[in-house]
C-alpha positions in Angstrom: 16.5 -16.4 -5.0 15.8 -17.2 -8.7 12.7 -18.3 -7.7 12.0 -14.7 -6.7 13.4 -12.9 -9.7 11.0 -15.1 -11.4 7.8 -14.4 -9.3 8.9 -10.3 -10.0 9.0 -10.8 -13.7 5.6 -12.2 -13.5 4.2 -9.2 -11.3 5.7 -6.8 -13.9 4.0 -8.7 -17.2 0.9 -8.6 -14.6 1.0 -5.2 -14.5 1.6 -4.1 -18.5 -1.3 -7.5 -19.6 -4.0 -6.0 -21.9 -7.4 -8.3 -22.6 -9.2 -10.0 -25.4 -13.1 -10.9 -25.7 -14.0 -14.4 -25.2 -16.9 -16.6 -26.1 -17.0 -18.6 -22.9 -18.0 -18.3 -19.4 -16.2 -16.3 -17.0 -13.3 -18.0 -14.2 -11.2 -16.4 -12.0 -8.6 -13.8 -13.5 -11.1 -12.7 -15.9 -12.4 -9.1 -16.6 -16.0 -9.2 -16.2 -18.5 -6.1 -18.0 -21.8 -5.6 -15.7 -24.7 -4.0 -15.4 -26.0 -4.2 -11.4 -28.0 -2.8 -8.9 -28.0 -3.6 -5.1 -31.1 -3.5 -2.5 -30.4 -4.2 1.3 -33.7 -3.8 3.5 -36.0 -2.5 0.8 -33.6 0.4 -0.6 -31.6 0.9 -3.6 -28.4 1.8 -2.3 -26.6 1.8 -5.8 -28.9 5.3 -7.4 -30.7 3.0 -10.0 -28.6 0.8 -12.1 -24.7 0.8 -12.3 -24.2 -0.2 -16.2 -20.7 -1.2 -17.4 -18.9 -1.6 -14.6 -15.4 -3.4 -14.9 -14.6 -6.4 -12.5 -11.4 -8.0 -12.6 -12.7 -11.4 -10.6 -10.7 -12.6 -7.7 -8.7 -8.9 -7.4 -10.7 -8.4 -4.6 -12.3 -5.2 -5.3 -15.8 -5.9 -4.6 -17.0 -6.9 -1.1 -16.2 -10.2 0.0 -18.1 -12.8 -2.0 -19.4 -10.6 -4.7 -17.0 -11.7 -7.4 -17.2 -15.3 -6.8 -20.5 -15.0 -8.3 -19.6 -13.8 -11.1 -17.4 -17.0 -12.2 -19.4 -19.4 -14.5 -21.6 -16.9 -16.5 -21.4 -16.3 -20.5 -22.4 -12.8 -22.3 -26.0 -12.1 -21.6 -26.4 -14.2 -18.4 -28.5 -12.7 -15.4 -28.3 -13.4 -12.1 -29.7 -12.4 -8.5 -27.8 -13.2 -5.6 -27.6 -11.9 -1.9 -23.8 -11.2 -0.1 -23.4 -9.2 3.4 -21.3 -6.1 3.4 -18.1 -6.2 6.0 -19.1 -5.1 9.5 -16.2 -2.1 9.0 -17.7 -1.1 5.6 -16.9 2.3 4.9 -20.9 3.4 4.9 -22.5 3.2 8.3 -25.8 2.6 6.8 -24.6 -0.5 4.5 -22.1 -2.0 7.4 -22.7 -5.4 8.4 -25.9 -5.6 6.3 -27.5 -8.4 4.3 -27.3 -6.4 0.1 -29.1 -8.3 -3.0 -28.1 -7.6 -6.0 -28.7 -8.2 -9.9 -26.5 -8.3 -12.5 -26.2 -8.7 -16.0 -22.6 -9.8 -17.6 -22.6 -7.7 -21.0 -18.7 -8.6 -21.6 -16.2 -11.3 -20.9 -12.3 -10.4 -21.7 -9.1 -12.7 -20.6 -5.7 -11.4 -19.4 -3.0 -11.2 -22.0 0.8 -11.3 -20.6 3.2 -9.8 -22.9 5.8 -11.6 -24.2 9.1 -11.1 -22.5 10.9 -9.9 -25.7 13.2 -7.0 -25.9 10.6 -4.2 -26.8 8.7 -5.8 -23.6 12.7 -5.3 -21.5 13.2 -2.3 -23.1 10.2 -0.7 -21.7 12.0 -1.1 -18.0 15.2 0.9 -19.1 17.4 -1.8 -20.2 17.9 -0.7 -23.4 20.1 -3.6 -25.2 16.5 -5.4 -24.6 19.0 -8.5 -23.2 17.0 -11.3 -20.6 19.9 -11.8 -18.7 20.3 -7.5 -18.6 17.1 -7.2 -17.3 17.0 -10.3 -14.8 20.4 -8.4 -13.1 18.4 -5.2 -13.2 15.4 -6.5 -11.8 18.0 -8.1 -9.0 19.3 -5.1 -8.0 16.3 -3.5 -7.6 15.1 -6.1 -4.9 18.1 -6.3 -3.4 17.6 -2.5 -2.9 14.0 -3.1 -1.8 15.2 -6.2 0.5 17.5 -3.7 2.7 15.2 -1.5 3.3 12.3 -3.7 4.2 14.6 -5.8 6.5 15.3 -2.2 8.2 11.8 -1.2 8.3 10.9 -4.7 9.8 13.9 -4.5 12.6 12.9 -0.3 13.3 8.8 -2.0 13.9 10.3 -4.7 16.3 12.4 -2.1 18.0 9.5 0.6 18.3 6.7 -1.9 19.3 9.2 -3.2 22.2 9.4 0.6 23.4 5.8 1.4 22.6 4.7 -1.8 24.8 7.3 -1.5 27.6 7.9 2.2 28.2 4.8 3.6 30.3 4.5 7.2 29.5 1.9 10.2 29.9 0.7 11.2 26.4 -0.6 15.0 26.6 -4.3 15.1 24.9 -3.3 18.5 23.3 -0.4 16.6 21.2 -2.6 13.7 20.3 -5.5 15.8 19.0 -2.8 17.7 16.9 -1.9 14.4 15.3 -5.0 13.2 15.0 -5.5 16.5 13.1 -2.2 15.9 10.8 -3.7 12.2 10.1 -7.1 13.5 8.9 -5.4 16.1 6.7 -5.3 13.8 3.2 -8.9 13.3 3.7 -9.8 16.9 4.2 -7.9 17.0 1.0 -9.5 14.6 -0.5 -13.1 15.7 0.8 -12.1 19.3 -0.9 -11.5 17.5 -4.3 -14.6 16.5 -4.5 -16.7 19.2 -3.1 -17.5 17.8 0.7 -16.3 18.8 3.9 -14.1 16.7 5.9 -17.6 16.1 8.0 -19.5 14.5 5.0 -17.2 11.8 4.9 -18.5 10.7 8.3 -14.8 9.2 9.9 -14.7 8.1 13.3 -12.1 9.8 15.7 -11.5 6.3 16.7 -10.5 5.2 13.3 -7.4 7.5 14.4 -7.0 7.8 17.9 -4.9 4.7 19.1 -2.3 5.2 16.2 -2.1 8.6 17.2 -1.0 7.7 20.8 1.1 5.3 19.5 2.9 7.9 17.3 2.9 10.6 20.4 4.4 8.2 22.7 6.8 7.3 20.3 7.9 10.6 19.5 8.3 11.4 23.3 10.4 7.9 23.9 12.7 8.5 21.0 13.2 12.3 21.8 13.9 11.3 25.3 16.8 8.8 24.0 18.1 10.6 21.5 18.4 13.9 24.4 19.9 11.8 26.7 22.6 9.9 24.8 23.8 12.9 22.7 22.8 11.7 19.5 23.5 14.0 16.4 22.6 14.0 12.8 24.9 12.0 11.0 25.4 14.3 8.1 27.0 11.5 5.9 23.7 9.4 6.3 21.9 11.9 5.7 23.7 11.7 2.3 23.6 8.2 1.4 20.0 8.1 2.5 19.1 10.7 -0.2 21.4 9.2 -2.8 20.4 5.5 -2.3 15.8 7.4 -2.8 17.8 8.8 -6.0 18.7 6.0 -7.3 15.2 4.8 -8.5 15.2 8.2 -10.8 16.6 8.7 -14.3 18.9 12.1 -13.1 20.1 10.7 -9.8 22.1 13.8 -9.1 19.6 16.2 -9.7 16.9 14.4 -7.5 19.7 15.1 -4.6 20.1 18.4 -5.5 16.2 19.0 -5.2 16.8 17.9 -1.6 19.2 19.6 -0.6 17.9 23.4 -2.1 15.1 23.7 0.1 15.8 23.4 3.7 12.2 21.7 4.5 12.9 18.9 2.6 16.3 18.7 3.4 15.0 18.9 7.0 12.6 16.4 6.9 15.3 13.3 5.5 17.4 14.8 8.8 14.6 13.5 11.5 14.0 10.7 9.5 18.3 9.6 9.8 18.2 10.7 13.3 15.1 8.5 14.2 16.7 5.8 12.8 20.4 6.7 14.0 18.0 6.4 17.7 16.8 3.5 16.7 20.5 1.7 16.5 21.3 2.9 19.7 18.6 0.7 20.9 19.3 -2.1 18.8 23.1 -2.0 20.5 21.9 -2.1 23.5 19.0 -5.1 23.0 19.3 -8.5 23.2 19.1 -9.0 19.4 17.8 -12.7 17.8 18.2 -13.5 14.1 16.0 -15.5 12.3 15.6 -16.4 8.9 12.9 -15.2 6.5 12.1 -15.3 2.7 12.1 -11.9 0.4 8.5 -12.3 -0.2 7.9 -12.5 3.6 9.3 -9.2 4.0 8.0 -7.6 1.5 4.2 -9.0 2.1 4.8 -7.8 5.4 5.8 -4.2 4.9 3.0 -3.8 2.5 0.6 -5.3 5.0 1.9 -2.9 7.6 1.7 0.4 5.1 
């Protein structure tokens, strides 16, 4: 709808605002400048004093409660206050704990949108800088996002129904190998910055039950696609690549890319014939429509990423 279009335009000037010092005291939205420290049971957890430390309040990027203190205070305020960390904090040692902490607010800054002129539309590719241009633009880009959320959201339906009604014998040896693959980006991540994966203390568990589910999954879809004969649909294959190209300034040379290298190429192919499995359930399901907004579908598949 408009409505959304709107909302979307909004999210985009969110995302390009800059900020300007202000003499009052802080509210929600603002950027907050800090010094802080943090004790919980006697022990400075935060190595001394954290000093200039940016905190966009209410973006959620602190632990629960944290930023809501910060609202209300000018330059050169102090203040001591007590929050408790989540239960599933990242640090075992924090988790669950009652944390003190004091800061000091050395800055104060307020968004600043930019205006929606043409240098602002411009920016986004649509280069007669034109509102109406850009509003069409920004359209078909949601439209594009729409279609493949609303298929992501029916393939989740269709895979929890098999997931939850299909008993099946997951081998240990295949779930430990995906457990593996899932803990990869962290090893990757742990090498970065000089750890091993070990240091970065992640429970097996954290991993385990999505594992199965993705073993299970495998097996059940293999098993349907075996059985009913399904092949790779070499023109989806196609229009799947060309519709990921789209997004890119050199469309045709992003499908190009793909189709040089066979891994790549490969990898789009069990992605279409996942999918291609995935109809043949839907046709044979008793299906039920209902009627939902874009930004219930989109929340949704970002929720479920």
């Amino acid at each position: 709808s408009e409505s959304d279009i709107d909302h979307m335009i909004d999210k985009l000037r969110q995302q390009k605002k800059t900020w300007k010092d202000v003499e009052r005291v802080s509210q929600a939205g603002d950027l907050a400048t800090i010094h802080f420290s943090g004790v919980s049971e006697g022990e400075n957890f935060t190595d001394g004093k954290v000093e200039n430390y940016k905190v966009e309040i209410g973006a959620g990027q602190m632990i629960p409660g944290f930023e809501e203190e910060l609202k209300g205070l000018a330059v050169g305020a102090a203040k001591t206050f007590s929050v408790m960390f989540p239960e599933k904090y990242n640090s075992e040692k924090l988790a669950g704990k009652a944390a003190e902490f004091e800061i000091e607010v050395v800055k104060v800054e307020e968004p600043v949108l930019p205006e929606l002129d043409a240098e602002f539309i411009k920016a986004y590719g649509v280069e007669e800088g034109d509102l109406a241009a850009f509003r069409a633009d920004v359209k078909t880009n949601m439209e594009r996002e729409l279609v493949q959320g609303l298929k992501n959201k029916l393939k989740n339906a269709v895979l929890d129904a098999l997931y939850d009604n299909i008993a099946i014998t997951t081998p240990n040896a295949l779930i430990d190998q995906e457990v593996q693959n899932m803990m990869q980006p962290y090893a990757e991540r742990a090498k970065k910055m000089h750890l091993k994966l070990e240091d970065l203390q992640l429970p097996r568990d954290m991993f385990e039950s999505q594992a199965k589910r993705r073993v299970a999954l495998g097996l059940i879809l293999g098993e349907i696609i075996q059985k009913n004969d399904i092949k790779i649909d070499a023109g989806k294959v196609r229009s799947v690549i060309e519709d990921m190209a789209k997004s890119y300034e050199k469309p045709e040379d992003v499908v190009n890319w793909y189709y040089a290298d066979k891994n790549r190429l490969n990898d789009v192919q069990q992605m279409v014939l996942e999918d291609q499995a995935v109809d043949w359930v839907v046709s044979q399901a008793e299906v039920t429509d209902e009627t939902v907004g874009f930004s219930d579908v989109m929340e949704k598949q970002q929720i479920e990423a």
